[in-house]
N, C-alpha and C positions, 0 to 999 in steps of 0.2 A: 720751592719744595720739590724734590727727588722723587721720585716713582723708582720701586725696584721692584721685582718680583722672584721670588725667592721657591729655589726649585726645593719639590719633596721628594724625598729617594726613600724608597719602600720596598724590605724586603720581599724577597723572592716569595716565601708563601701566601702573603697576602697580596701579589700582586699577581699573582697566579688567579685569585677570585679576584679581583677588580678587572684584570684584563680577557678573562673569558679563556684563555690561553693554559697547556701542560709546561710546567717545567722543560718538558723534554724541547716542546713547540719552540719557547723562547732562544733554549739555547743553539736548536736549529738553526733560526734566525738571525743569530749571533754567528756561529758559525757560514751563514752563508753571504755575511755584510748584510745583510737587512739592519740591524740595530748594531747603530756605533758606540764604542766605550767614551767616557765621558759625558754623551749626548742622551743614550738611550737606556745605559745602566752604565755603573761603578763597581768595580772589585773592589775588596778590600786588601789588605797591605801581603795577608797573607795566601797561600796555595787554596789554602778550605776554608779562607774567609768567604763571610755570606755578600749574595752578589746585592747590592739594592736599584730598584727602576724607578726612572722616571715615567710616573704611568701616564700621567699626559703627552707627552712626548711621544711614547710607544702609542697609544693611541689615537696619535697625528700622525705618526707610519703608519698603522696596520691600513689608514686610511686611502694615504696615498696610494701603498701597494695595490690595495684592492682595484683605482682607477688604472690603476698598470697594468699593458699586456705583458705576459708572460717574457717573452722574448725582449721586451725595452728594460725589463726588472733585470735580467742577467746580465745584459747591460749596462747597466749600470753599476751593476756588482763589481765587473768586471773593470770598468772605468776606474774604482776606488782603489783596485789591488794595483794597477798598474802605475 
């Protein structure tokens, strides 16, 4: 027998109260490589489609970040863009 685990993707307003987090916060995060598409949230097909997160996920980031000095975090950032 198989084991899968099967991820939940949850819109943005309710993940906005599960993750402690503003709208604004997340997409900060998004914008700064903190949280990757596919991994950390999904757009949808369209422009103003709603975004959904995987809030466990983001909440194994916010974790990691948090152990992160400042200066290793934007390095890192920087590592994924290049």
């Amino acid at each position: 027998m198989q084991l899968t685990t099967s991820r939940v993707w949850t819109p943005t307003p309710l993940a906005v109260q599960l993750l402690g987090r503003s709208r604004q916060s997340l997409m900060r995060l998004v914008e700064q490589g903190h949280l990757s598409a596919g991994k950390h949230y999904v757009r949808g097909p369209h422009k103003n489609s709603t975004i959904t997160w995987d809030v466990a996920a983001c909440t194994q980031r916010f974790a990691e970040l948090a152990r992160m000095p400042a200066s290793v975090a934007k390095k890192e950032v920087q590592r994924r863009v290049d």
